[in-house]
N, C-alpha and C positions, 0 to 999 in steps of 0.2 A: 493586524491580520497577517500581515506578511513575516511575522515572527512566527505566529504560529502554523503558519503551513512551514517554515524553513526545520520548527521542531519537529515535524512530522515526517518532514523526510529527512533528519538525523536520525527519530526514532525506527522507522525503517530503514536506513541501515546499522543500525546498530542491533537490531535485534535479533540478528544472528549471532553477534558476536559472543554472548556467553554461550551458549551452543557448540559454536564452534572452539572456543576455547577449553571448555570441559573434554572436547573430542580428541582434540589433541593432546591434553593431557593423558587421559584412558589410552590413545593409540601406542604413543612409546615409541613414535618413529617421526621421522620430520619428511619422509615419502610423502609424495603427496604435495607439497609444500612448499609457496615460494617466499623465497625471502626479499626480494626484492616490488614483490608484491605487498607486503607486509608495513615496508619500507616508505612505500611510494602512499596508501592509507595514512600511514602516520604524518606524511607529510602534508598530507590534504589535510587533516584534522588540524595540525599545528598553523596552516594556511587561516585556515576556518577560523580559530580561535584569536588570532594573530590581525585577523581583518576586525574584529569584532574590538579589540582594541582598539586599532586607531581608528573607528568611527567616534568621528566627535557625538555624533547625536545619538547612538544606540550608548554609548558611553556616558553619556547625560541622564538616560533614563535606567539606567541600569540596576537600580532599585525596582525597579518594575519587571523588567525584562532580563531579571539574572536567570534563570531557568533555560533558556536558547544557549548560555555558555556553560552551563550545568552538563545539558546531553555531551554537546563538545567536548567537554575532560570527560564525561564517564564514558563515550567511544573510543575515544583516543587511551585512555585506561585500561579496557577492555582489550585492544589491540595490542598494546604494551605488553599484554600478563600472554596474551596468543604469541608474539616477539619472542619473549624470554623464553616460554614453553619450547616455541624451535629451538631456540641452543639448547637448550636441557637434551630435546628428542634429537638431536643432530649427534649430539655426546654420547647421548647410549645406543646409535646407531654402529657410530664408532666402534665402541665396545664390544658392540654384540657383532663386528663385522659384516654389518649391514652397507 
């Protein structure tokens, strides 16, 4: 049980992220936008993921319970592609002397 309420609230936070990631692509500016915020997610995600590994016993069943480390990479994924988008939007900020 306790796996699945921990997917529940990966899936809610995570279900902005393509949202938010599409937004910021369409936007073209990285205003708005921190990167150290960015930063600081990613590194709660790679925490997240990173705990789940050295559990010996979520590790033992993980045939069962691979889906809880599944949301984990596709957040931290999703975050990742929102990352890269800022330097992209940072870049053409630049450009456009923004």
């Amino acid at each position: 049980m306790s796996e699945i309420l921990e997917v529940l609230m990966i899936i809610s936070f995570g279900a902005s992220w393509p949202f938010n990631v599409v937004k910021s692509y369409k936007a073209r500016t990285a205003k708005g936008k921190s990167l150290w915020f960015l930063c600081l997610i990613i590194f709660g995600y790679i925490a997240g993921i990173l705990s789940k590994f050295l559990n010996t016993t979520y590790m033992a069943d993980i045939s069962e319970k691979w889906y809880v480390l599944f949301f984990y990479f596709l957040n931290l994924t999703m975050v990742t592609a929102d990352l890269i988008i800022y330097f992209r939007n940072k870049q053409l900020d630049r450009r456009n002397g923004k």
